[in-house]
Every structure is written in structure tokens, then in C-alpha cells.
N, C-alpha and C positions, 0 to 999 in steps of 0.2 A: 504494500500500500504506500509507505514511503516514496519507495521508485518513483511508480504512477504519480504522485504528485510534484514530482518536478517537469511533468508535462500540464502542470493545471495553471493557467495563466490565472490575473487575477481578474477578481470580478469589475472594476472599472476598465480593462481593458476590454473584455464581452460585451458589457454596454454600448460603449463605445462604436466598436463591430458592428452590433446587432441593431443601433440607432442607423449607423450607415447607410447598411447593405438593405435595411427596410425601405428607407426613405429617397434612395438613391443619389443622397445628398450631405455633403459634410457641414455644410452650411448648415441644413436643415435641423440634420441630428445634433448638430451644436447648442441649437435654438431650444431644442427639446432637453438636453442634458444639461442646459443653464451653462455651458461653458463657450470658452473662444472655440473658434474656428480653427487654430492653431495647435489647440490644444486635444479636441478631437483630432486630428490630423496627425500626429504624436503618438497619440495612443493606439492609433492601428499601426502604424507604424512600428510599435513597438510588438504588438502582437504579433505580425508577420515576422521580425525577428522573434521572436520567442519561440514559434512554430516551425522558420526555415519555410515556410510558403509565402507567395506571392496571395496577397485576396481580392485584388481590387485591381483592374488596369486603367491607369491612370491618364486621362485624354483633357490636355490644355485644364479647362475649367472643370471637366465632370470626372468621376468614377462610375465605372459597372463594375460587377463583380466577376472574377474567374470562375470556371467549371468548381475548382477547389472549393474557393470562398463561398460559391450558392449551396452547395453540397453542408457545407460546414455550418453556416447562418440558418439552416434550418434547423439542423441538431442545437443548435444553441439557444434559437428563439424559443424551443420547447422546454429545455433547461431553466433557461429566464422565469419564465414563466411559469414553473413546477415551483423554485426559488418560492419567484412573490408568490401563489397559491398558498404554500407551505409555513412563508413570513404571516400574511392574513389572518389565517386560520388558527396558528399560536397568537396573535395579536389579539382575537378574537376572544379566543379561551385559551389562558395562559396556563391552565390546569393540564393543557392537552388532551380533554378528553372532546375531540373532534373527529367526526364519523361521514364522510364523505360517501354518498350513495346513488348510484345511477338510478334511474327509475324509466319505466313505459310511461308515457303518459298521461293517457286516461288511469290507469291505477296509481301512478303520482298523486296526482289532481282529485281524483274521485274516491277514489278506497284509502290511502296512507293518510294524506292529508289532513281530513278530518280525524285520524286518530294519534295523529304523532303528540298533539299535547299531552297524552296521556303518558306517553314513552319518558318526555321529557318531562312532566311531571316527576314522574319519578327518578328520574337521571339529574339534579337539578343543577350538578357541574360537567353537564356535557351539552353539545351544538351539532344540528346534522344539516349538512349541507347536501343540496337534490339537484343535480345534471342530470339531463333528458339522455338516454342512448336507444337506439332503437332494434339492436341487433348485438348480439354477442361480438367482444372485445377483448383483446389480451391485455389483463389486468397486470403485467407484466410493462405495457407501455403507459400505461396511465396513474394520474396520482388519485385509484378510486378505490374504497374501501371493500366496497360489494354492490351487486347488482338485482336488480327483482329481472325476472328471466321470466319468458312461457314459453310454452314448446316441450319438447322433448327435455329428458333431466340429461342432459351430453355439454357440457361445458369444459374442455380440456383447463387442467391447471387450478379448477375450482371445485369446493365440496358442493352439492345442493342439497338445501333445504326443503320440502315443500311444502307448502302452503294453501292450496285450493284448488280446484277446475272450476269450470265455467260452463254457462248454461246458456245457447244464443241462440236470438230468434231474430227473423225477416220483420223489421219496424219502418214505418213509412209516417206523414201526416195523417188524419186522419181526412181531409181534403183525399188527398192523393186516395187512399183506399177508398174511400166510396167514392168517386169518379172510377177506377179501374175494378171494383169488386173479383177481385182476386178470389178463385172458387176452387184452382185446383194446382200441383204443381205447377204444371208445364203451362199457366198462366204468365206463369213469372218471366216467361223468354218474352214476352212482347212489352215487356215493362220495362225499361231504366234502372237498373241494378249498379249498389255503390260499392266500388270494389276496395278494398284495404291491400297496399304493397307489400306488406309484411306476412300478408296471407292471401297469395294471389288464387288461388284452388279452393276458397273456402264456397261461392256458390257452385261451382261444380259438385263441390262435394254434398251441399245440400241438396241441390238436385237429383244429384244420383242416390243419394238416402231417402229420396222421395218417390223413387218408381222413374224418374226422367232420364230415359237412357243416355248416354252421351253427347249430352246438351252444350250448345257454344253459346259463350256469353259473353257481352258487349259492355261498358259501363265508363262512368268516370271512376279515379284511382284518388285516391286519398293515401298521406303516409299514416295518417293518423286515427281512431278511433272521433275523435270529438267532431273531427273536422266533417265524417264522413254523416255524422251525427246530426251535426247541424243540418248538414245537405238534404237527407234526409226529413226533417223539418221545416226546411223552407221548400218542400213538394218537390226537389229536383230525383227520385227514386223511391228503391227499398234498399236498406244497410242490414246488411246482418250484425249484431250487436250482443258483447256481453251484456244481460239481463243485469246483474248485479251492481253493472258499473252506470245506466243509466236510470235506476226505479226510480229518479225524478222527474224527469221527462215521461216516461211512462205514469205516472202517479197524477199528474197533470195534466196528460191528455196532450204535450206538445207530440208526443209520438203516440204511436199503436199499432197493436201485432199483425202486420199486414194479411195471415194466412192463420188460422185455427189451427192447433196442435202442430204447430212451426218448430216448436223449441226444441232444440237435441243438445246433444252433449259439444262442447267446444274442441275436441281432440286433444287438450292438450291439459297443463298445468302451470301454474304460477308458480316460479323458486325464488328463493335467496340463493344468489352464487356468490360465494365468497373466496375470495384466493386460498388455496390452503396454509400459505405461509403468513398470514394474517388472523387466522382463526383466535387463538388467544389475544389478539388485541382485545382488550376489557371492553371499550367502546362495540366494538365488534359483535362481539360475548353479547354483551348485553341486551344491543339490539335484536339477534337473532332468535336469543330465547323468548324477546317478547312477541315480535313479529309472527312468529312458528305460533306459541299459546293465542294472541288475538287471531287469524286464522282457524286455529281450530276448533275454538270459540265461535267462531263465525261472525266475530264482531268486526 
């Protein structure tokens, strides 16, 4: 470890760098670092001796970066940035007890949400921070503590928890369904169907659990649950939709089950993935065991 650190430049020289190579301009990055022009201009300078690379070619008035230096200025801008995350979030809670966690969004927003004060209730020297991801990620490159997963329990690198399945049904306006009275499957192919990216096969698959032999379907795409949600609301289709994550919309009347005994099982399940080399993190621990009991609780 030693060694290695006599290749670590310091940290006002990355700055430095990383103000540059962003901005395309030493002027600029000057402006942004609060120093001269001169004195940014020094500092890569310096770094490039430090490295023995060239970073920047240098043309009359401007700089661009070399193959080297773009290649390098992205590994670093990540670095920076993991840094201040890291500064933050101890700024934050000096206790350390800070729990970083990806989240889906509709189960961000609609399931955890309303029950995280109770977590932190009782955590009362701990802070959870909620980034959106929408697809599995190597927890490996990012500064993330754990993630809510559905799908299949396959997450390399991580243990899973589970937590729930899901129950989803064909919801429309109620506008929309009594103008189209929707009477039997293979009603649904001449309707407007909203499709979700992350579950592109999910009306097919309803279809085909309906008797509809190998049906092709046409629709708008949505990345998100809420979004498709809405669309659905404002009469633009039918969204197939977890049950659990909208009963307010449904409780209200802005939505309704487009199709009588629609509802089937979601294929899949909700996890906690959490790295396995993070598992005893306390903050971690914590969460997990409560997360796992409200789940199966059903709360």
C-alpha cells in the first residue's frame, strides 16, 4: 500500500485536472477553483510530471485533452465525486451511521417511503439516502449500500433478501373502459396497451395466461411504473400495474380494472440485494432486518 501511494498525486492537483479537462478551459476552471489562471496552469502541469504523461495538447490559446488524459479525467471525475459523496454524508451524520440505498421507483415513492419514519424512528442516529436504479448494478463500482431488486433472486456479488410478490392487473380510466367495454381477452389487441421497459413481455404474457395464442402487441413504452400510470389515467391505454403499489388511484376511482378477474400473479419478487462484503455494516444490519419483518408483516 505504501508503494501504491507514491503514484497518488494530490488532491488539489485532480481538481485542478478535473476542473480543466470538464470545462475545456483553464480560464474557466480557474474561475470555478477561485484561483489565477496561472496557477491552475501549474498544477497540471505539475501533475503531468508527476505521472510522466502528457494530458492536455496544448494549441496557442486552448487545450483539449489527449487519448491519455480523457481516458484518465473520467476515472477521476468518478473518484471526485465518490470523495465529496463520502465528505457529505459524514458531514451529515458525523456518527456514521449512513445507509445509502438504490431503490425502483414506484416502490421508492409508494411502499418504503411512507414507512421509512418508522425505521428511522427507531434508528434515531442514523440517515438513509434513496438513488433511483433501475436495473441491476455492480455494487462493486458504486458508492451504494444495497439495493431493492424484483425479478428473479440472481444478483452476482450480492446476498438477497426477500421480501414480497406482487399481484397485477390491466387498469385503465374509467372513461376509457366504458367507451371500449373490454368483454374478453383478445379484446385487449385492438386497445392501446402501456408497455413498461423493464418488463417488455409482461402483456404477452398476460395474454397468453388468458387463452390468446401468440398475440402481437403494439403500445407506448414507459421506463417507469408511475409514469405508465398516469398515462393510463389520462385515457391514453391499459397498464398492467402492481395492485399494491397503486390502491390509491384504484380507491378513488382515478383508475379501474379494465377486464374482470384480470389479476395474476407478477412473476416475480421484491429483494434487498446487498453486497456480501457489506452485510455487517450495523446501518446495513439494521435496515435489513427491518425491511425483511415490515414485508412480512405486510405492512
Amino acid at each position: 500500500m505504501l508503494h501504491a501511494r507514491r503514484f497518488l498525486p494530490s488532491l488539489s492537483l485532480l481538481s485542478a485536472f478535473e476542473a480543466a479537462a470538464r470545462t475545456g478551459s483553464v480560464t474557466i476552471a480557474a474561475r470555478e477553483l477561485d484561483l489565477t489562471q496561472s496557477a491552475v496552469s501549474r498544477q497540471i502541469r505539475a501533475l503531468e510530471n508527476h505521472l510522466g504523461v502528457e494530458l492536455f495538447v496544448r494549441e496557442r490559446q486552448t487545450i483539449r485533452l489527449t487519448l491519455a488524459g480523457d481516458a484518465y479525467a473520467r476515472e477521476i471525475r468518478e473518484a471526485l465525486r465518490r470523495i465529496s459523496t463520502a465528505s457529505l454524508n459524514l458531514r451529515a451524520n458525523p456518527d456514521g451511521g449512513t445507509l445509502t440505498l438504490a431503490v425502483l421507483p414506484a416502490f421508492g415513492n409508494r411502499w418504503l417511503m411512507p414507512r421509512l419514519a418508522g425505521f428511522l424512528e427507531h434508528h434515531r442516529g442514523m440517515s438513509v439516502n434513496l438513488v433511483t436504479r433501475l436495473s441491476p448494478f455492480d455494487f462493486k463500482l458504486d458508492s451504494i449500500d444495497a439495493a431493492i431488486h424484483f425479478g428473479d433472486s440472481i444478483w452476482p456479488g450480492a446476498e438477497l433478501t426477500p421480501l414480497m410478490g406482487e399481484r397485477i392487473l390491466p387498469a385503465c380510466s374509467p372513461h376509457f373502459r366504458d367507451r371500449h367495454r373490454l368483454q374478453q381477452p383478445g379484446d385487449f389487441l385492438q386497445v392501446p396497451l402501456l408497455h413498461l421497459t423493464s418488463r417488455p413481455d409482461a402483456w404477452e404474457q398476460w395474454l397468453i395466461g388468458h387463452g390468446v395464442p401468440e398475440p402481437t402487441v403494439h403500445g407506448m413504452l414507459f421506463d417507469q411504473f408511475t409514469a405508465a400510470a398516469q398515462a393510463a389515467v389520462a385515457g391514453l391505454g391499459v397498464a398492467l400495474l402492481p395492485r399494491f403499489l397503486f390502491e390509491e388511484e384504484l380507491r378513488r376511482g382515478d383508475l379501474v380494472e379494465a377486464f374482470q378477474d384480470g389479476e395474476i400473479d407478477g412473476g416475480g419478487r421484491y429483494f434487498l440485494a446487498c453486497p456480501t462484503e457489506r452485510l455487517a455494516y450495523p446501518p446495513l444490519a439494521a435496515f435489513r432486518d427491518w425491511i425483511a419483518a415490515v414485508a412480512k408483516e405486510g405492512g
